[in-house]
Structures are given as C-alpha cells and as structure tokens.
C-alpha positions as CSV (number, residue, x, y, z in Angstrom):
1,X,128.7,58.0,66.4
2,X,126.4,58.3,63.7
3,X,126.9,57.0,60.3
4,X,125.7,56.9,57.0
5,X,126.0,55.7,53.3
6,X,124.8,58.5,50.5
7,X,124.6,57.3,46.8
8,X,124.4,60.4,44.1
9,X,123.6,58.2,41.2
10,X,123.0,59.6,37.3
11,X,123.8,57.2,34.3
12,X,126.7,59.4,33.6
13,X,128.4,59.5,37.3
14,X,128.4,57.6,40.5
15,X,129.5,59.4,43.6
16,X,129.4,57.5,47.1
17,X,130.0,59.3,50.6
18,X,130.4,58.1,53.6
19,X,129.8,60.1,56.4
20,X,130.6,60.3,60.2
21,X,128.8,62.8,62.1
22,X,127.8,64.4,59.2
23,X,131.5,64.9,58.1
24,X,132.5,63.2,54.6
25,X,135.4,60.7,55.6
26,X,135.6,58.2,52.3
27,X,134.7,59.6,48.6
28,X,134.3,57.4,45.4
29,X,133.3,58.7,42.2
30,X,132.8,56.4,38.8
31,X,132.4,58.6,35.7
32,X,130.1,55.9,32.8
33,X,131.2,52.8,31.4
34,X,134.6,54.5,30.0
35,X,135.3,55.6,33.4
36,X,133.9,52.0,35.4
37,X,137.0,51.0,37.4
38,X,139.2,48.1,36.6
39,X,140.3,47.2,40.2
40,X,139.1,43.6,41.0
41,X,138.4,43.1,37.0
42,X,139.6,39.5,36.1
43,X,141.4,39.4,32.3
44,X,142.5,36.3,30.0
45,X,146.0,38.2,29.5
46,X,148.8,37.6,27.1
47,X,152.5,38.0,27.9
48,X,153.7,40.3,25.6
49,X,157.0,41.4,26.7
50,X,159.8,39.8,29.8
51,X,161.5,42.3,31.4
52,X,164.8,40.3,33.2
53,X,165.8,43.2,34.6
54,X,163.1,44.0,36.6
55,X,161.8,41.4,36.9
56,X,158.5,41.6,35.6
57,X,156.3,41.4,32.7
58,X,153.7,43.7,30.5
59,X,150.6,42.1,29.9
60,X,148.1,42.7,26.9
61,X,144.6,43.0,28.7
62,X,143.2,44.6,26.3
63,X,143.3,48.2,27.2
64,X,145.4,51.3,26.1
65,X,148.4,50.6,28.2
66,X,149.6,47.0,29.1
67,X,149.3,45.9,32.5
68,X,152.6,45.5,34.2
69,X,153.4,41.7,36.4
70,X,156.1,41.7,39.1
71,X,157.3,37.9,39.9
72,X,156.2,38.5,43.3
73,X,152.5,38.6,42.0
74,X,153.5,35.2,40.0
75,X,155.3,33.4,42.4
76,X,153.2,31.9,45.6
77,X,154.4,31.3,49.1
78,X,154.2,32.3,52.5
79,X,154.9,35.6,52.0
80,X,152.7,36.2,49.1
81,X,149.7,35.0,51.2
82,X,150.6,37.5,53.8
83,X,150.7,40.3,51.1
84,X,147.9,39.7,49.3
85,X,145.9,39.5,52.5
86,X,146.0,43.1,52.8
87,X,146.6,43.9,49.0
88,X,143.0,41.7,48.1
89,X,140.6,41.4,50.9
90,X,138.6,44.6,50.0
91,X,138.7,46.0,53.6
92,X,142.6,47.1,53.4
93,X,145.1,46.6,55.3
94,X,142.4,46.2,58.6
95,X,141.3,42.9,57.1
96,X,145.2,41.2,57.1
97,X,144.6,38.3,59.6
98,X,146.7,38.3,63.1
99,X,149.7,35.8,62.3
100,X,148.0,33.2,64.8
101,X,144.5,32.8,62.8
102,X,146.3,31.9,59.4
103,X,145.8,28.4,58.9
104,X,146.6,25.9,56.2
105,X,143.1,24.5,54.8
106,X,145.3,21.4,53.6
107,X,146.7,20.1,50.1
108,X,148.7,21.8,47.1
109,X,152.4,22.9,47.9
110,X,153.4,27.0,47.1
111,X,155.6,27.6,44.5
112,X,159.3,28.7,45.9
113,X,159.3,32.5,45.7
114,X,162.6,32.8,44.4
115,X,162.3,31.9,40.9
116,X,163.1,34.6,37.9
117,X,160.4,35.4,36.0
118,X,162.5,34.2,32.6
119,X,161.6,30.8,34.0
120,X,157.8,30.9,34.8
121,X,156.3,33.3,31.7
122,X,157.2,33.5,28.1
123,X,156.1,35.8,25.3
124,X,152.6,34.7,23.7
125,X,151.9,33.1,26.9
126,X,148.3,33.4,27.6
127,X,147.5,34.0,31.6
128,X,144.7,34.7,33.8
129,X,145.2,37.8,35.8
130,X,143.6,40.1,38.0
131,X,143.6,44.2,38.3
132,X,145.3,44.6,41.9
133,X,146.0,48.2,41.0
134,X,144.0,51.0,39.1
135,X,146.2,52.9,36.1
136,X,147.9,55.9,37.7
137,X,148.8,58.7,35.9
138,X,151.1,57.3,33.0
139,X,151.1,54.3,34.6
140,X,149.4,51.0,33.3
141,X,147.3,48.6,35.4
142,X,149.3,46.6,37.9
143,X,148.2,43.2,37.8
144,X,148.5,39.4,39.6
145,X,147.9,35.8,38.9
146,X,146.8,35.4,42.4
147,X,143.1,36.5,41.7
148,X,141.1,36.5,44.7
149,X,137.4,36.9,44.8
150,X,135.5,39.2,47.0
151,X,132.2,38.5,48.8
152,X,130.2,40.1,51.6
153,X,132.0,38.3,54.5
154,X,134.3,36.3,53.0
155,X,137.5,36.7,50.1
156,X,138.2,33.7,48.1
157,X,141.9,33.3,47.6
158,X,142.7,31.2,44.3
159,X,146.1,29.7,44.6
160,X,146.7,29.2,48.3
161,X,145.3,26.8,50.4
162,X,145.3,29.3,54.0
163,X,142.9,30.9,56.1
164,X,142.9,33.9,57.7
165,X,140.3,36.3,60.2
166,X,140.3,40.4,60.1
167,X,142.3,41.7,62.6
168,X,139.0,44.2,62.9
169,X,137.4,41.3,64.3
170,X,138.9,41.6,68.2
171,X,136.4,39.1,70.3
172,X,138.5,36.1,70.7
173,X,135.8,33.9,71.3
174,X,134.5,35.4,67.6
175,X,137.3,35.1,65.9
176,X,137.7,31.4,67.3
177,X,134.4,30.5,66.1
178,X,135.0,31.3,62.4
179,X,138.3,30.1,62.5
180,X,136.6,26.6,63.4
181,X,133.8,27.3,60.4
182,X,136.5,28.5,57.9
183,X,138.1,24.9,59.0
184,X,135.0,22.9,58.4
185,X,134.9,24.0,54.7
186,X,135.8,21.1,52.4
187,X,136.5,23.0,49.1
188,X,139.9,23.1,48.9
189,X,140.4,26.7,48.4
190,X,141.7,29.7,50.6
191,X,139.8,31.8,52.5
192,X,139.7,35.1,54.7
193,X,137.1,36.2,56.7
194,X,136.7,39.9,56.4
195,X,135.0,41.9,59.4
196,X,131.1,41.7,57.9
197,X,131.4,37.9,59.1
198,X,131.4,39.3,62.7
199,X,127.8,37.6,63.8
200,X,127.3,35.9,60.8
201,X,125.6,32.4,61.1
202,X,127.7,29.3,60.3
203,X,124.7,29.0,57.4
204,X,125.5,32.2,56.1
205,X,129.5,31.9,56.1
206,X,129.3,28.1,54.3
207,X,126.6,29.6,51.9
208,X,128.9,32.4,50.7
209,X,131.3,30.2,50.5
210,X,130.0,27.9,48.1
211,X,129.1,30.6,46.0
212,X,132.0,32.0,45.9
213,X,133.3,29.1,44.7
214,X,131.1,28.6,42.1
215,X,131.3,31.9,41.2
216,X,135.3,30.7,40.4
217,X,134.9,27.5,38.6
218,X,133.2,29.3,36.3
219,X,135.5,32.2,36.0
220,X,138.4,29.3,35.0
221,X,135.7,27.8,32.4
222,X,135.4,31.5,30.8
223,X,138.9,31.8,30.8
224,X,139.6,28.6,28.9
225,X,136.8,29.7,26.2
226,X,138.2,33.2,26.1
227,X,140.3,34.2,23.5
228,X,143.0,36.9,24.6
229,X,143.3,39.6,25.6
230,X,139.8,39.2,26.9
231,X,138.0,40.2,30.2
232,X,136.2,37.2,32.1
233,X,135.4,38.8,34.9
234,X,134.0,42.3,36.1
235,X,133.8,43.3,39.7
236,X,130.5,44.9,40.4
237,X,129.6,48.5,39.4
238,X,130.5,51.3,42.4
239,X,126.8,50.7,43.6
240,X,127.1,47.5,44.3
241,X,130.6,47.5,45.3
242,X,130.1,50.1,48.0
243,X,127.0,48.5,49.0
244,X,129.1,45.4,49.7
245,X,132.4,47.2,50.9
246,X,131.4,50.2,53.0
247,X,127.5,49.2,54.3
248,X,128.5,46.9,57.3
249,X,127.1,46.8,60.7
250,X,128.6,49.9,61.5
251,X,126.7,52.0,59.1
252,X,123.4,53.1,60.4
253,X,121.7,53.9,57.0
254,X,121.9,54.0,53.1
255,X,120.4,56.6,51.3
256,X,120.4,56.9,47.5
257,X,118.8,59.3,45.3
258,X,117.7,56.7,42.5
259,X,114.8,54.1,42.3
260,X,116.1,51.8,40.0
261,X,119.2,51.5,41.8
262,X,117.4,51.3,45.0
263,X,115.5,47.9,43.9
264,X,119.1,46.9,42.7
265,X,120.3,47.4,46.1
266,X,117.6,45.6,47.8
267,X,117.5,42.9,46.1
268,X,121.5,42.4,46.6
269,X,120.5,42.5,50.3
270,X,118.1,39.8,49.9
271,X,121.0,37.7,49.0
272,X,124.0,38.9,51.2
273,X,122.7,40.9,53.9
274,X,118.6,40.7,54.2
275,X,118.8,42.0,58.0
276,X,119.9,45.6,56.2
277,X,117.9,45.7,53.7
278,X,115.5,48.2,56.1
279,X,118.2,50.6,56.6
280,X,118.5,51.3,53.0
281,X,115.9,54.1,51.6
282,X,115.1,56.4,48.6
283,X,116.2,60.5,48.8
284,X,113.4,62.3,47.3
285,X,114.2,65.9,48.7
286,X,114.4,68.8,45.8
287,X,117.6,70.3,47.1
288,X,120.2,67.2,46.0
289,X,121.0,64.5,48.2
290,X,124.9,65.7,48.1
291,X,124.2,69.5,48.7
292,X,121.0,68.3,51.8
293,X,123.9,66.8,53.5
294,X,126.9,69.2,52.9
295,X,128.7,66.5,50.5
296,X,129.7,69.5,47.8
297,X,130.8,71.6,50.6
298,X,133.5,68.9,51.7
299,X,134.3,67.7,48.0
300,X,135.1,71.4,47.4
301,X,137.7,71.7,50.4
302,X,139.1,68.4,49.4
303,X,140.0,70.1,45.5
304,X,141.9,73.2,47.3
305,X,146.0,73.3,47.7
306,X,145.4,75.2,51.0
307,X,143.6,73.6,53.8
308,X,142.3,76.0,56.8
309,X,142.7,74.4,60.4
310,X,140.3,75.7,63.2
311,X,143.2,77.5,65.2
312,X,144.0,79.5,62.1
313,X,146.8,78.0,60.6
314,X,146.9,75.9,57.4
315,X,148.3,72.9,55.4
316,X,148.9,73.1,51.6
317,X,148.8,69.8,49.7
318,X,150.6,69.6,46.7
319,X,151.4,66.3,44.2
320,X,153.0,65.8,41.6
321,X,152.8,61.9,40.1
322,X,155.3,60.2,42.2
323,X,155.4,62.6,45.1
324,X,153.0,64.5,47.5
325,X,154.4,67.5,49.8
326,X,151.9,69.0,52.6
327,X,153.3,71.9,54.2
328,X,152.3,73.0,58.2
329,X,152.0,76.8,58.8
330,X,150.9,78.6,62.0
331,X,148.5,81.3,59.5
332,X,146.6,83.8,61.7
333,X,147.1,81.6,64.7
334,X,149.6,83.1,67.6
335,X,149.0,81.3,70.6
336,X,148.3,82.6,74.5
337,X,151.7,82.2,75.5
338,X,154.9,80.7,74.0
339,X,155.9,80.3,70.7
340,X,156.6,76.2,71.2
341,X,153.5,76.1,72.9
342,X,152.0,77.6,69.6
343,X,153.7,75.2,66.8
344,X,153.3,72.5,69.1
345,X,149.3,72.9,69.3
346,X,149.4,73.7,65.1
347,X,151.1,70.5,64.5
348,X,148.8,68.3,66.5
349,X,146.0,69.9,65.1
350,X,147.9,69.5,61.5
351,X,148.6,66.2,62.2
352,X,144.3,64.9,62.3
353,X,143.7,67.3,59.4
354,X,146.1,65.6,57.1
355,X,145.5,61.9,58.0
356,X,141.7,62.9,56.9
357,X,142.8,64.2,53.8
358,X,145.5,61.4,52.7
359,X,142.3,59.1,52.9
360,X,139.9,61.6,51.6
361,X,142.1,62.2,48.6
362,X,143.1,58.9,47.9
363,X,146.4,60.3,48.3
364,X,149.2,57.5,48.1
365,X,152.8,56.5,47.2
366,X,155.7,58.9,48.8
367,X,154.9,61.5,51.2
368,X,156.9,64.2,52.8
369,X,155.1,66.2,55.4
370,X,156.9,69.7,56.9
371,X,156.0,70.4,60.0
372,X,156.7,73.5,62.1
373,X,160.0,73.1,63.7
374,X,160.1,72.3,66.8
375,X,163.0,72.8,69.5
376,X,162.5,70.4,72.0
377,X,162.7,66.6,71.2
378,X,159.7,65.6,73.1
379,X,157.5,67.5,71.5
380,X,159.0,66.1,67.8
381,X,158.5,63.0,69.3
382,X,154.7,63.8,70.5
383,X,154.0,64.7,67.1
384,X,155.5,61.6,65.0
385,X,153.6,59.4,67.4
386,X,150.2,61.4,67.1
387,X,150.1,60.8,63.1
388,X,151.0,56.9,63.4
389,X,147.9,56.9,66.5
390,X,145.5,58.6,64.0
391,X,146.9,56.7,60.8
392,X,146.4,53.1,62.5
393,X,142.5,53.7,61.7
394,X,143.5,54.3,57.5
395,X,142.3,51.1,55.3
396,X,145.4,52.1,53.3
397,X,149.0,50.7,54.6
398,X,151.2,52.9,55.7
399,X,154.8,53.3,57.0
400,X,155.8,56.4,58.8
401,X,159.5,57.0,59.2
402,X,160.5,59.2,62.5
403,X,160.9,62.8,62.0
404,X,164.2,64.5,61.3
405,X,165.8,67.5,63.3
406,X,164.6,69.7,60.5
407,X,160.5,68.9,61.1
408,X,160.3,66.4,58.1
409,X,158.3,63.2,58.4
410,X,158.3,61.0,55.6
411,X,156.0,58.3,55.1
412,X,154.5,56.2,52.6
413,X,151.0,55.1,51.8
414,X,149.4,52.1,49.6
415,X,147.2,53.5,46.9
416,X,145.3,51.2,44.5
417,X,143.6,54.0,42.5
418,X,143.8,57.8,41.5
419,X,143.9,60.9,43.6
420,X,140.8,62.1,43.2
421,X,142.2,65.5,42.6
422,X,143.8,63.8,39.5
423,X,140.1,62.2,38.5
424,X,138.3,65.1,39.2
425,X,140.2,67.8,37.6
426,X,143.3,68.2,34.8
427,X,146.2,70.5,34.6
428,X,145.7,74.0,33.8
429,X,145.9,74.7,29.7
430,X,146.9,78.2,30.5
431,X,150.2,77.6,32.7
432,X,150.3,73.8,31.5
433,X,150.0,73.0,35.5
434,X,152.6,75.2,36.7
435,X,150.3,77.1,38.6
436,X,152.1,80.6,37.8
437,X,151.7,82.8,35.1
438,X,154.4,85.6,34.1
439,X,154.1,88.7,36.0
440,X,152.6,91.5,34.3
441,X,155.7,93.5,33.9
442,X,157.5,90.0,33.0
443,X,155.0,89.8,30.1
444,X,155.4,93.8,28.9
445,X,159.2,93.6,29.1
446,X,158.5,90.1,26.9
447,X,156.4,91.7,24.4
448,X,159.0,95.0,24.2
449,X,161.5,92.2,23.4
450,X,159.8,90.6,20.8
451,X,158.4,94.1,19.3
452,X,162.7,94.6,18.6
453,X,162.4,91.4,16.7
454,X,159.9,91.6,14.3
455,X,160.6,95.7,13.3
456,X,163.5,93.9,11.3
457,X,160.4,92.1,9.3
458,X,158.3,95.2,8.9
459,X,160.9,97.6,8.5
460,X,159.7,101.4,8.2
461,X,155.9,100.2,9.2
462,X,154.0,101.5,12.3
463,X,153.3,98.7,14.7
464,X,150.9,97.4,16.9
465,X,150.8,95.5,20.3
466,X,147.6,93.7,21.3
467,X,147.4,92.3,24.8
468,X,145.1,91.2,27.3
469,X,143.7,94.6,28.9
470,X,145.6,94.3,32.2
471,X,148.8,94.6,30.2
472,X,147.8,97.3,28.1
473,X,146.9,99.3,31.3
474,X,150.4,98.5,32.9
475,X,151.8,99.6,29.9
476,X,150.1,102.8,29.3
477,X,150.6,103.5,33.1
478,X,154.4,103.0,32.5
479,X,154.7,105.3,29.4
480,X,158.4,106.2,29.6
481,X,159.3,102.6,28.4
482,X,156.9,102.9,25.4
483,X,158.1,106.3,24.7
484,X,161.6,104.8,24.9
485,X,161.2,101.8,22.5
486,X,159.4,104.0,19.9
487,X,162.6,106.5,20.0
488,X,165.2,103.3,19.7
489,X,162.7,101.9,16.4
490,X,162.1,105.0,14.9
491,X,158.6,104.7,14.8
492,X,155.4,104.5,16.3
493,X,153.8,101.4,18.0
494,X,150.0,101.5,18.6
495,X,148.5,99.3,22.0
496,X,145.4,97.6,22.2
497,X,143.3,95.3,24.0
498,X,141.5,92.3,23.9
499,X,139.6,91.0,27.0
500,X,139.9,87.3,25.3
501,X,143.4,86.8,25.1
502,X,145.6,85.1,27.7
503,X,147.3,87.6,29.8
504,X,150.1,85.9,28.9
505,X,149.6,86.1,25.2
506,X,150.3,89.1,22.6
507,X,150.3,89.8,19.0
508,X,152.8,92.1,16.9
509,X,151.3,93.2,13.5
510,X,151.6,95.9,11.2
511,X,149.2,99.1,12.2
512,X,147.4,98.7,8.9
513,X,146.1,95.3,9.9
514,X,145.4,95.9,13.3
515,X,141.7,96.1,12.7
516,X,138.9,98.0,14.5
C-alpha cells in the first residue's frame, strides 16, 4: 500500500492530506495565527470559578471562553495514567500501552482520585494547564494539569512516574527492548513510547528523552515568571506537527508545495528523524499540489449531507453540536436476488463508507447510525461486528453499543477538535441552518396574509407586492387568488420582481412608491 504526506501551504492556510492509494484518509486544515490550534498549548491559568456540582472548574487562559477542568484531569492515579495514555500520546487511542508494558519508573506517590475539587483548587488560584481538547462549537477549551509533552518517539508524562509502549508496536522482542531502555532512564519522569520508536537506537530514544526533559524544566521556569493568564508553551505549528505525527515509517513520501517550509521540514529531520529527510521533496507542478493528486475532489465529498456508495445506495450525514445521525438507504441499488440479500450487501458496504467518513470529518461525540432493517438476527449481528472490525484501525476511541431490533447502532467517538464541516463552512444566513426554505406557495399565501394587514395602514391606496421573481410567476400563474384578494380589499395590488431578494422575502408598499 502506497502512502503519502501532501502539505498545501500559504501564510493564510495550512491544509495536510494523507493519502492511501491515492485516497484522502486524514485531513487537517489551520486557517493563520487566529485560527493556529490550541490542542497541546501549555497555559499559566487562573481559577476563576469552582463548580461543586460538577465538579469542575473554569479556568482563565486567556482566551474568549474559559477553559473548563474536571477533577479527574486534577487528581492523579492509576486510572488517570491509563486515560491520559490515550487522551495525550499524540497517536490516539493506538498508542495506549498493553496493561503488561506499564511500569512504574520509581518515586513520588499519586494523589487519591477521590478528592472533590472544593478541596484541591480555589478561586485566584494560579495553575499550569494544558489544552487536551480544542473549543467545540460553544464550548470552551477542555483543559488538564497533567501536561504531557510530545516528541517524535517518545511522550513525556509530567506528574506520574509510569511507562508505557504502543500497543501499535506488536514484536514482543521490540517492545521488550524499549521497555528495558525506557527502564534505564534516570530522570524521574514518565514516559510512553509511541510507535515511531519501533527501530529506534537506544541513542536516539535516551537523546529525545533528555530533551524532552529539558524542554520541561524550562516550561515550569516560564511558568513561575509568567504572570496569568499567560501561555508558556505552544505546540508546534500544523507543519511541523504533522511532520512529527503523521510522517512515520509507514509513509513513503512528503510532498509540500512551499520552499521555505520545506528547509523548515528538513532541518526538523536533521534533529528527529534524519533517515527521512530524503523522502521529503518540493511540489513545483502548475496545476496545485491538492487538485494534481485529487485532494479537492475528496474534500468536496467530505462537505456533502449525502454520500454515494458504489452499489448505488447512499448515507446522509447530518450534525447538529451534540449529536451526529447517518442514515443507510438502498438508492438506485436493487440487488440480483432477494431483498435481505440486497440490504444486507448496502449495509456492509455502508458500514466502510461511514468509518472513513467519522475519521475524515473529525466527526465525534454521540452517534446514531440507521441502518436498513434487517430480518434475520445473523445478518444484524454481521453488520454490528463489521463496523467495530473496521473501527479498531480509527486513532479516535470508540465504543459501539450492539444494534437494536429496529437497525439502530449507537456509538460514540473521542473528538479533540472540530468537525471540519463546522471549520470549513457556517450555517446558512438565508434559512439560519435549517436547511429548508418556505415553499413557494407557503411564501405567496404569507405575503396574501400580510397584504390584509397593512391595507388597514394604507387605507383606500393601491398596493404593491415585490417578491423574488419565482414568486411573482407563481403568483401570476395562480390569478384567481390575486383576483380574489383585490375583490375582498377593494382595490388593486400591483406585483413585481426583484431577482435580489430572498425568495423568502417581500415588500408591501403603497403603488406610488413602488418605483420603476
């Protein structure tokens, strides 16, 4: 399987693909400074409100909206290790170590977990904290006190003591061998190896290491010069980021479409990853690098409600901020012999389109997927197991529950930034993101209503109606009910047109300002 890294880069936008067989399987876009994300960015906070209730905290970072702090993201133990494994390491939930490769590097005891959060913060409190969660919507930055620190192959975890290996990293011999290197670390500090460290040198590993640790003695001094709300920290720009994330062993090339940020990428690679640094070259084609390799083509099928299957059937997608609903339908297909047969082969085929799209999307949090019912229990049960198969390869947690008599599957799945449907687009100022407008005759048998109204305010004058041109036609076409509302206000009403106005929209005037 061939794969490959493309970087559209202008100073106003980033946009990173990844590709698989020339098929667009992860999308990120960053839009300037304003629109640089805060995920990984490391703040001096101040507490400026306890919620008891909840049990959590907003937290003054200095952005439009306080970042919100649950006591789970305050509080340490065993559990929060385990959590922030797959919440922090970069990779997902594929970098979460297997339960047997978590060790204890020695020293410090964990915090009990069960503490309120009345007891550990206070308002004014200053605290360092770290984005582990992109605003959403209305929604505020989520935030932690367990910062953890990104590098190539390794994740440096702050305030525990444990070690962990990616469960992407299968050899056991491998995984044994950085175990015993993570072991041999005398710096006191936490560590997970993510799945670049497959092959790495024991030089390379300890090196990183050290720098990472560096790296967070000198966060901590920032933060004890900073002066909240303040940020300490910033997590590298989406070049670099992806360069570091999504450019592993498994990627056979990186192609960008900008010098500057070519020599930036290089000479990252010098530091982390020099054996890659060949793989990485400058697009100079005229046609753009997104629209040579069929980028825009995917980008623009990801932005539609309705999502064509080869058989001929379809899914439509459609979220709202809490909630996303994709809806199976059979379309032109018919099948060759039975109709189970038929919804059977439409779900299955349903089921790989919409685990590409969840991760495509960056679609997260509650999901209810409607699949074509199904009579027999087997094949319900076929289908369930199919979308857990395909979703065990998705970075972002899930949990599927099983499918109810009626075709429903509901399932969840861990975002950490926006829909890029959300990003990339806004609701529609016309309907106000209803996606409906009135009917024409809705909107004539509105305006005849209204026209009743204001006679009373122009009593004894001839009126006009201005509409959208569509309306007038309708109206014109249906000339009884003009004929009858003249008859019932004694008087007559002129229609006209204006190709600008909303089809929605109207205006009732007297006839002697009606204009040309």
């Amino acid at each position: 399987m061939s794969s490959e890294l493309l970087i559209n880069y202008r100073p106003y936008e980033t946009r990173i693909a990844l590709m698989e067989n020339g098929v667009l399987v992860e999308f990120q876009l960053e839009r300037g400074a304003k629109g640089a994300g805060l995920l990984g960015n490391i703040y001096q906070g101040r507490v400026i409100r306890v919620l008891p209730g909840l049990q959590a905290a907003f937290i003054d970072i200095g952005l439009e909206k306080a970042a919100f702090l649950y006591v789970d993201d305050v509080c340490g133990g065993e559990r929060e290790f385990s959590r922030l494994m797959g919440n922090q390491s970069g990779d997902g939930d594929d970098d979460l170590p297997k339960m047997e490769d978590a060790r204890h590097a020695g020293g410090g005891e964990d915090r009990p977990a069960s503490q309120p959060i009345e007891s550990l913060l206070s308002e004014g409190q200053d605290l360092l904290v770290q984005v582990s969660k992109e605003p959403i919507g209305q929604k505020g930055a989520r935030v932690t006190t367990h910062v953890s620190i990104p590098g190539r192959r390794l994740v440096l975890m702050s305030k525990v003591t444990h070690l962990g290996i990616s469960r992407r990293i299968e050899d056991e011999e491998e995984r044994k061998r950085l175990r015993d290197i993570l072991e041999s670390l005398s710096f006191g500090q936490g560590f997970i190896a993510r799945t670049a460290a497959d092959g790495a040198t024991d030089y390379e590993i300890k090196a990183e290491a050290s720098f990472l640790v560096q790296l967070w003695q000198k966060i901590l001094a920032e933060s004890a010069e900073a002066r909240a709300p303040a940020l300490v920290h910033q997590e590298l720009d989406a070049t670099l980021k992806a360069v570091r994330d999504l450019f592993t062993d498994q990627v056979d090339r990186l192609v960008i479409d900008d010098q500057g940020q070519l020599d930036k990428i290089r000479r990252f690679l010098t530091s982390f990853a020099p054996e890659q640094a060949p793989d990485v070259s400058l697009y100079e084609g005229s046609v753009p690098l997104f629209d040579a390799c069929n980028v825009e083509t995917d980008l623009a099928r990801a932005l539609n409600k309705k999502v064509w299957l080869k058989s001929g059937g379809y899914v439509v997608i459609d979220s709202t901020e809490a909630l996303t609903v994709i809806d199976v339908n059979t379309g032109r297909y018919v099948g060759h012999h039975n109709l189970e047969e038929t919804i059977l082969k439409t779900n299955l085929e349903a089921v790989r389109e919409i685990a590409y799209q969840l991760k495509l999307r960056n679609i997260g949090g509650l999901i209810v997927i409607d699949f074509i019912d199904m009579e027999k229990e087997f094949n319900r049960e076929r289908v369930s197991q199919a979308l857990k198969e395909v979703l065990r390869n998705d970075k972002g947690k899930t949990k599927v529950l099983p499918m109810s008599e009626l075709g429903l599957i509901e399932m969840t799945r861990k975002r950490t930034r926006e829909n890029i449907d959300r990003f990339m687009r806004e609701p529609c100022f016309y309907c106000q993101g209803q996606g409906f407008l009135l009917s024409p005759a809705s909107v004539c048998h509105q305006a005849f209503r209204e026209l009743e109204v204001a006679a009373s305010d122009y009593p004894g004058q001839p009126l006009t109606l201005t509409v959208h041109s569509s309306i007038r036609d309708l109206i014109l076409d249906e000339g009884t009910a003009l004929e009858d509302l003249e008859r019932r206000l004694g008087r007559p009403i002129a229609i006209k047109s204006d190709e600008s106005m909303h089809v929605e929209a109207y205006r009732i005037h007297p006839a002697a300002q009606a204009g040309p």
